[in-house]
N, C-alpha and C positions, 0 to 999 in steps of 0.2 A: 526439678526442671526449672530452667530460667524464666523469670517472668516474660521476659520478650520474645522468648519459645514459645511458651504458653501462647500469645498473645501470636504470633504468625500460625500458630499452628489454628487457634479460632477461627482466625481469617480463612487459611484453607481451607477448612470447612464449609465456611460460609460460603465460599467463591464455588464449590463444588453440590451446595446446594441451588445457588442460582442456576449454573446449568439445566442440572437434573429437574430443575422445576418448569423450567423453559422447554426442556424437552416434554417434559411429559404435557403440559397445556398443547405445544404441539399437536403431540400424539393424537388428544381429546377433540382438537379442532379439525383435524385434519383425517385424511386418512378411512378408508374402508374395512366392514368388517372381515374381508377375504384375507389382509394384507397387514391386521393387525398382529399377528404372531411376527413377523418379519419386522416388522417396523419397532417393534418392542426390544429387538434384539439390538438394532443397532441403535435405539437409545439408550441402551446398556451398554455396549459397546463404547458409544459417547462418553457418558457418564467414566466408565472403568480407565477408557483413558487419560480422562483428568486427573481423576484419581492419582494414576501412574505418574501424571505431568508433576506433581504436586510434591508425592513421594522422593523424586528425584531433584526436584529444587526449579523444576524449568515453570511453571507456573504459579509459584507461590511467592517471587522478588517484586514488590512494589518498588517502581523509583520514584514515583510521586506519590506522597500524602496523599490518604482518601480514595485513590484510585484502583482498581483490580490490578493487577500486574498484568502487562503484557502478554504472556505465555497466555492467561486466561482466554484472552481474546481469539488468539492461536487457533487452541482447541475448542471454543466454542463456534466457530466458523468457517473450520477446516472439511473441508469435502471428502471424505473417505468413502471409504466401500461401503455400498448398498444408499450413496448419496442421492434424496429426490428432490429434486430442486423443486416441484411443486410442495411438497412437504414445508419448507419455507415460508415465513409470514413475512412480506415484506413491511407490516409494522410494525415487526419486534425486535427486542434490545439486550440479544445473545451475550451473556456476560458482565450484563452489567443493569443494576436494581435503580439508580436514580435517576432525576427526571432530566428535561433539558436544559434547568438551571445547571444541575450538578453535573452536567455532561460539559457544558461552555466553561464552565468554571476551571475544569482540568485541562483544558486547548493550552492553555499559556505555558503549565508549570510542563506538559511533557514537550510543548513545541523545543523550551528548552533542554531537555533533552537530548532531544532530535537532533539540534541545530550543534550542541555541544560533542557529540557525537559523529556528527556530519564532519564539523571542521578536524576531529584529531585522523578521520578516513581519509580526509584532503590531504592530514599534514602525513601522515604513513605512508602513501604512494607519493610525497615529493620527494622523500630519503627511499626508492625503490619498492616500496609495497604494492602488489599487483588487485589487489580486491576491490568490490566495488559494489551497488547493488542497485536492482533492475527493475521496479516497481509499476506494473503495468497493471490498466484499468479499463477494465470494459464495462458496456451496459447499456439498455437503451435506450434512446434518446430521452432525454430530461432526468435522468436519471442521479445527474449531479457532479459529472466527472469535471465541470468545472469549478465549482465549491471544493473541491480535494483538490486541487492546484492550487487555490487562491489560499485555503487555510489549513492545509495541511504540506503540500511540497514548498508550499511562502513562505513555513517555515526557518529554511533554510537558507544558507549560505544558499545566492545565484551564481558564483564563481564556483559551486560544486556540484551543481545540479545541470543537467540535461531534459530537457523536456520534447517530446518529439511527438506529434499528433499527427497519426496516419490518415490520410483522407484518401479518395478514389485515386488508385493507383494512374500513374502518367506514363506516356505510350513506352517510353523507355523503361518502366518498373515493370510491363506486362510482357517486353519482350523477354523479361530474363525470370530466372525461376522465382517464385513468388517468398522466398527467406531474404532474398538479395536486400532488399531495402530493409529491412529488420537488421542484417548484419550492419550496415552502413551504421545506423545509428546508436548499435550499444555503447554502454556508457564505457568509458575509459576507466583505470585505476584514477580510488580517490572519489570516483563520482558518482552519485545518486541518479540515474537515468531515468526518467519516467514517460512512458507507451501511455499517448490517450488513444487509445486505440491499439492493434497489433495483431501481430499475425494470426489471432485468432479471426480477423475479418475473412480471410478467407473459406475458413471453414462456418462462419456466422452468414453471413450477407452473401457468399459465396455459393453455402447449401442453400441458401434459402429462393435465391433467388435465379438457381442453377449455373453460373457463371462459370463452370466447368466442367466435365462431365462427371459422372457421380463417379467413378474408378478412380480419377485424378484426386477428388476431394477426398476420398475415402484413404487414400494415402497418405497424403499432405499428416494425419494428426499421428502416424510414427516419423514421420522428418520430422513434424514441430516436438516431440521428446525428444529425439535425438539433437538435434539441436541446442533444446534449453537443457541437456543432460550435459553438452561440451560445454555449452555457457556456462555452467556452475561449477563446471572442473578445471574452470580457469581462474576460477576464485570471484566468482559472482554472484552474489546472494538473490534468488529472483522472488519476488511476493506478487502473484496473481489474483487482481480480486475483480470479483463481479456485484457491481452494482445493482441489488435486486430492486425494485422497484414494481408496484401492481400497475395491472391495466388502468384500474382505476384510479391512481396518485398520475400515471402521464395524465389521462385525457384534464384533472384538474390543472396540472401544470400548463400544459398548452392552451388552457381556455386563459389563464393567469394571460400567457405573452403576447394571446390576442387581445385581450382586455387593455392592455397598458400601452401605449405610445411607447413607451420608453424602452421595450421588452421585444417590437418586431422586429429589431435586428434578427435578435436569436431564434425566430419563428422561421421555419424551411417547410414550405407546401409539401414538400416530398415523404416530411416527420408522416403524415398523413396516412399515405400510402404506404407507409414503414409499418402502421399503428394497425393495420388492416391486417399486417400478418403475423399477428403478434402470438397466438399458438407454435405456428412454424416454429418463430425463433426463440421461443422457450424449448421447443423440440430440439432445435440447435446447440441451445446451450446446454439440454443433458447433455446429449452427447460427447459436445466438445469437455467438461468436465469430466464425464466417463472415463473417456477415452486418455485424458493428458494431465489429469490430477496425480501426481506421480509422486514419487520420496523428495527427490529432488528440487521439484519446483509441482507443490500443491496448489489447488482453489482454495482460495478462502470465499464466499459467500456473501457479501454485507446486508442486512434488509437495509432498505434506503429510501423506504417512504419517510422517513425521519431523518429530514437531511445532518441534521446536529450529532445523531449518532452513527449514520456513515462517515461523517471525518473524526469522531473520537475513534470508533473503530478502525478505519484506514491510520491513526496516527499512533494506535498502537500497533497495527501488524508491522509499521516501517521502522518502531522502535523496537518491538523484538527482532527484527533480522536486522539492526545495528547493532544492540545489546548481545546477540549470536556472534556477529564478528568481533567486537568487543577492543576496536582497535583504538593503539594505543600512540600516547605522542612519543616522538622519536627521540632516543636521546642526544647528547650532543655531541658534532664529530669535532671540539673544541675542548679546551681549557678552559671551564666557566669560570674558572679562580684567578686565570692569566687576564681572562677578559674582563673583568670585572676591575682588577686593578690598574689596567690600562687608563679604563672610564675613569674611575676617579683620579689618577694620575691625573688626566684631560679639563678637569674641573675647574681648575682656574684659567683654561686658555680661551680667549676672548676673542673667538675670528671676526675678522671686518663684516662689518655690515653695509652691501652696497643699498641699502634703502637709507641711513643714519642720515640724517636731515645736516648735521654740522658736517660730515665727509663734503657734502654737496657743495656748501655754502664755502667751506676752504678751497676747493679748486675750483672754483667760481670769481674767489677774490686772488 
């Protein structure tokens, strides 16, 4: 075997012990004696599908030095069957062993990446390529969806990026069916779209705070699959993630933006009353996961009391579904050979310059 066999195959390993060890401290912290036979299966479960990830090549490509591969992050975050969102430690660091040195430290080499990848998707739908991908972020307040714009969608090219922050629908988005405004803004071919907020509000803030009748909301979460089922058969990659965060990391944050002058822009008396119901809408979010974690378009989970490791982790789930589409630059609909010897033809021709100071100074005399 080749030494650099050897050597990805160690790393496999290694990456699929960190899981397995993530889960099981898990297991230990969490969890009841009633419910432990179940819980045990699907950390097996977990565990066997990295395994599989691994086996097949989809977890084990690092494109940055030093870093897990992407796929890792995949399946260490991905919401599948028998997923308990209480089960979740919003301070831990699914897939990855270093600290937040060696977490900042990787931001740069995969923003590039990102950004490298971002433009040949720009430059694939200018020569007619229709694909594109649709990168939505939920979570509750303070939770950090704006630190993942700033250093993870900032990444990119802004002439390839869409950014769209749903706030309280406006009279005219409540009089038409509740997907209407979500369709308005998906991204085009080419473009990286990104949902701060999204149609999951309705079935979030919506349940929670009854804003429809329960028969209506109770519907709404087979139109939003079907939905993101057509959206991704029209060649759009979608990555949903939820920004976990404890009760206890908001109430420190917003004591943070009362504390600072500088900080009560971002302070809304209303977070307040949001923070009161904060059971409900962890009940919300099973749900809404339950129900619309799908083949198609999955939950990925982030814990995100550790804001440095929700944007490592958000910056690799948006580099494996670039690295998924894997799109490519176009070739050329030219003679590179003809054009080329054009240019250097052109090499000694000297066009006017109407700035040349002596032009000026001759029509002048």
């Amino acid at each position: 075997m080749a030494k650099g066999k050897k050597n990805k195959d160690k790393k496999s390993r290694k990456e699929i012990e960190i899981i397995a060890k993530d889960l099981a401290v898990r297991k230990m912290l969490r969890g009841s004696k009633k419910s432990k036979n179940a819980k045990d299966g699907i950390a097996q479960a977990k565990v066997s599908e990295l395994v599989a990830a691994v086996a097949d090549g989809k977890a084990s490509k690092s494109v940055v030095k030093g870093a897990p591969a992407p796929g890792v992050f995949e399946v260490a975050l991905r919401a599948g069957d028998g997923f308990v969102l209480a089960d979740v430690d919003p301070a831990s660091t699914p897939g990855f062993i270093g600290d937040k040195a060696a977490g900042e430290a990787l931001m740069a080499p995969l923003a590039e990446q990102v950004a490298d990848l971002q433009e040949r998707l720009y430059a694939e739908a200018k020569e007619g390529g229709k694909r594109a991908v649709l990168l939505i972020i939920q979570g509750m307040d303070t939770s950090g969806k704006g630190g993942i714009m700033r250093h993870v969608v900032g990444a990119a090219d802004p002439q390839g990026i869409r950014i769209t922050a749903f706030k309280a629908p406006t009279a005219e988005e409540k009089a038409r069916p509740f997907l209407w405004r979500i369709r308005n803004a998906l991204p085009t071919p080419g473009v990286i779209g990104v949902f701060d907020r999204s149609q999951y509000e309705d079935v979030l803030i919506g349940k929670v705070h009854e804003l429809a009748p329960r028969a209506t909301i109770g519907r709404r979460y087979a139109q939003i699959n079907s939905f993101e089922k057509s959206v991704a058969a029209s060649g759009t990659k979608i990555v949903k993630v939820m920004l976990h965060i404890s009760d206890e990391e908001q109430q420190a944050r917003l004591a943070e933006r009362l504390a600072n002058p500088e900080k009560y822009w971002k302070f809304n008396p209303g977070d307040l009353g949001e923070r009161a119901l904060w059971g409900e809408y962890m009940d919300a979010y099973q749900v809404a996961i339950d129900k619309c974690s799908t083949e198609v378009a999955p939950w990925y989970v982030v814990p995100a009391d550790k804001k440095w490791y929700a944007r490592l982790a958000v910056m690799n789930l948006l580099l494996a579904a670039l690295l998924d589409l894997d799109p490519q630059w176009p070739a050329a609909d030219f003679d590179v050979a003809e054009m080329q010897a054009k240019l250097e033809a052109m090499g000694d021709v000297t066009p006017d310059d109407p700035t040349d100071e002596s032009s000026e100074d001759a029509d002048e005399s």
